[in-house]
N, C-alpha and C positions, 0 to 999 in steps of 0.2 A: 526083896522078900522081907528081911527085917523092916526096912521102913513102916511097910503097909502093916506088918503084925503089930508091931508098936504101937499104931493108931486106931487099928481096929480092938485090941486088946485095953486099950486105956482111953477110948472115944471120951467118954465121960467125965472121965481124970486127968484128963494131958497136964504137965506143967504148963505153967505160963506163956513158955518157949522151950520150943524142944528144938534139937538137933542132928542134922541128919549127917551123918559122917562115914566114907568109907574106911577099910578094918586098917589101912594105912592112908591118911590125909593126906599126908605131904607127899605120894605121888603126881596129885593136883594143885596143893597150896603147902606150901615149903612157909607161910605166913600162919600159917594155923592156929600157932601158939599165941601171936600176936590180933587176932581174932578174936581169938575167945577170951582175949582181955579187952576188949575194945565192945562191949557189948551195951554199951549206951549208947554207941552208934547206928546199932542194928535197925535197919527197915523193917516192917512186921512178918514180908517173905524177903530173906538175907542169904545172898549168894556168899558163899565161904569156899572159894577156890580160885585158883591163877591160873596157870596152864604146865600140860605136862610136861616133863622135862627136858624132849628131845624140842620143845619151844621158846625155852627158855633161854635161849640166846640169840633169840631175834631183838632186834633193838625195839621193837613195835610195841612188844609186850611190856618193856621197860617203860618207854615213854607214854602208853593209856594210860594214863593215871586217874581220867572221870570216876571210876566206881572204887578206886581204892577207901578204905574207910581209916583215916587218920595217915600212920604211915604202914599201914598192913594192906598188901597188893593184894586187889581182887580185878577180875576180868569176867566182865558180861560178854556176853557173844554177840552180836547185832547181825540177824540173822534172817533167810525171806521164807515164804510161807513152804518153800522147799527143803528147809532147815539148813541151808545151804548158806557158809560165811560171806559177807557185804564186804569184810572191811581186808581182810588179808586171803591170801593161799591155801587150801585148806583140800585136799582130793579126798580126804578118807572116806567121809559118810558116801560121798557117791561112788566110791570104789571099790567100798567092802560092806557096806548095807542094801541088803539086795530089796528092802523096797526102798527105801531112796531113789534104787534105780526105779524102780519098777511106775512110782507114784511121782517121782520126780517136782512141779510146783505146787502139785497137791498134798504132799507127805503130810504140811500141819494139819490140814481142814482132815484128811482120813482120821490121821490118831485122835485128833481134837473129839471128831463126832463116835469114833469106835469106842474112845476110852472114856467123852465125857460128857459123852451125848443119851439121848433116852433111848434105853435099851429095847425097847420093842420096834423103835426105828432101827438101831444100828445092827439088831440081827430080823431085820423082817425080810419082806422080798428086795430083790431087785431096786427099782422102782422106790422104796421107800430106806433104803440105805443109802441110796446113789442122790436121793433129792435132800436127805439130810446132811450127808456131806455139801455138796452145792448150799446149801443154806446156812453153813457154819464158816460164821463170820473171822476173818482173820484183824486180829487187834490190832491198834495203827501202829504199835510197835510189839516184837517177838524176839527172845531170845534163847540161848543155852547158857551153862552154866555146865564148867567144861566138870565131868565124874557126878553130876548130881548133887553136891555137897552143900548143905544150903541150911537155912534155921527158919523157923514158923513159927509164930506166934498161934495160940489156942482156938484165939476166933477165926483167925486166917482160915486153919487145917476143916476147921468146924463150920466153915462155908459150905463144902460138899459134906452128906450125907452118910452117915457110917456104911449104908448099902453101897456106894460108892467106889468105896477100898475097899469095902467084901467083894463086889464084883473084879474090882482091879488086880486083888490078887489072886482069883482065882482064875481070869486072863492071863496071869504070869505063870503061875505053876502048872496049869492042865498042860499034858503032853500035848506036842503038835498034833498025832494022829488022832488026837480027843477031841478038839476044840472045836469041830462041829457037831458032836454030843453034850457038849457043857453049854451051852447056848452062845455062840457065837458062831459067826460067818464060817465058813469053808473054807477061807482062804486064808484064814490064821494055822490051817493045818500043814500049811509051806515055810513055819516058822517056827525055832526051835525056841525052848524057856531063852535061855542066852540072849538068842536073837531080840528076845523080845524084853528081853532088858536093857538094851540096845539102846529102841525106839525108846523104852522109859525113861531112861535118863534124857532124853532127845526133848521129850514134850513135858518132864514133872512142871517146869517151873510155869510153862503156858496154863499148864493142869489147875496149879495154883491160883492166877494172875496176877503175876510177879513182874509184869511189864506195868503193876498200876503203881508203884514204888520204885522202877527205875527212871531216873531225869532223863525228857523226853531227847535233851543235848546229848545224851552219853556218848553216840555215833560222831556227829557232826565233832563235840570235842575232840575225840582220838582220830578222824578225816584225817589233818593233815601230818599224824605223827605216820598213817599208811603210806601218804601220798611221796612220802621220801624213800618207800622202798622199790627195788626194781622190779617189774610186774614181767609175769613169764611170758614170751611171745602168742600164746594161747590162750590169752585172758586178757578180759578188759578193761579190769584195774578193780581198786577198792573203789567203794560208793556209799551212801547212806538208803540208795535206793532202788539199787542190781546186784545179781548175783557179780559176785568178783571174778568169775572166768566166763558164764556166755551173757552175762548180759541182758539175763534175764531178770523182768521187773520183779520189788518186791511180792507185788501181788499178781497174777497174770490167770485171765481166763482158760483153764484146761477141760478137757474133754472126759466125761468117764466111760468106761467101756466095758464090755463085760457083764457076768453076772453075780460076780462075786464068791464064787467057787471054781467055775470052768468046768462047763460041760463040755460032753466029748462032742466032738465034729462026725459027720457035717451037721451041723445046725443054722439058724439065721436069725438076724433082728440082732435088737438090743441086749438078749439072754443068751448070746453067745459068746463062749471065751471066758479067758480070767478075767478081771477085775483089773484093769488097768487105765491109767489115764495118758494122753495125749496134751503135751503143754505147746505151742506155739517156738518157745523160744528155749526154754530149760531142758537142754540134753544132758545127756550122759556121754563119758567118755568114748569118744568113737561110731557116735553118730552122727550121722550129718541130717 
């Protein structure tokens, strides 16, 4: 919510580079300080975080060093269009984000087109939300940036349109049982504000295109500082281009379904049901 008032509130005016910080940093980058002196280093969109601190004693995190800026640790996520980690272990988003589960290799292209796509697609019928997703291009690289914490340059933020973060924050704050009266989809009404702060930290940095300032190496670099850790029996290792537990490609054709609200049954066809996608290979836990 801060972020977005910020920008909407000083569209006009922004400094040069602003910065986007949670109310304590160093839950994410314990380097922070050393960041924010290092700013001739900065990319025009700059990830300014590590990882939290029940991570911080993996040896993996130690030895990626690609995205550090001087000797202050940063950590890009290298990530597939399910938002799902390539290079290490990682069960949370698909264990405690219930559309992650729900959207599974589709998760970017949903948020991508809900959040950043033309609104008269992404809340129109059926038909014309489901084709605009299918038509929202996944970038040939995608990442996170673990708490959102990051810096932007003026022209950067001033790429999207101040309509843009008006609509964006008003997708954050409307209650869930609202958000098919404020104009969007039905099926945001399954989602609380929280929840849906979630996903925003999930996709800001794709929001931006922040994948056009990270070195296209950054994965391949840290490959074999993963490749020395021991991979769980349920997973098929780090990659630069599958998921790290089933295997699923970066990019992989999934199915949508549904109508984007869920109608009540019995019904038929294509406007039947939630809104949900079917991936080939990208499960959730405990499906076969």
């Amino acid at each position: 919510h801060g972020y977005l008032r910020h920008v909407i509130d000083r569209y006009e005016t922004l400094a040069p580079t602003t910065i986007f910080l949670q109310g304590d940093p160093l839950t994410v980058s314990p380097d922070v300080h050393c960041l924010l002196n290092a700013t001739r280093l900065w990319a025009p969109v700059q990830v300014l975080s590590w990882v939290q601190m029940a991570k911080r004693k993996m040896e993996f995190f130690t030895q990626c060093r690609a995205a550090n800026l001087g000797g202050c640790r940063v950590y890009v996520e290298p990530v597939t269009a399910g938002m799902r980690p390539m290079l290490h272990g990682d069960r949370w988003l698909h264990r405690a984000c219930r559309m992650a589960k729900r959207f599974k290799g589709s998760l970017f292209r949903f948020l991508a087109s809900q959040l950043g796509g033309d609104p008269a697609l992404a809340n129109g019928s059926a038909a014309q939300h489901k084709s605009l997703l299918r038509a929202t291009p996944v970038p040939p690289q995608l990442y996170r940036a673990y708490g959102a914490q990051f810096a932007a340059a003026a022209e950067e933020l001033r790429r999207r349109p101040k309509p843009f973060y008006t609509r964006l924050l008003r997708w954050l704050v409307t209650p869930h049982d609202a958000m098919h009266t404020a104009g969007f989809l039905g099926v945001w009404r399954a989602y609380t504000p929280k929840e849906k702060a979630i996903l925003l930290e999930l996709i800001w940095m794709a929001l931006l295109g922040a994948e056009r300032h990270v070195p296209p190496s950054l994965c391949s670099s840290c490959l074999p500082a993963a490749q020395t850790l021991p991979v769980p029996v349920d997973a098929v290792g780090p990659s630069c281009a599958a998921d790290y537990f089933s295997g699923a490609p970066r990019v992989e054709a999934c199915n949508v379904s549904g109508d984007g609200w869920g109608g009540r049954r019995p019904c038929s066809g294509d406007e039947c049901g939630r809104l949900s996608v079917r991936c080939p290979v990208t499960k959730n836990d405990g499906e076969r």
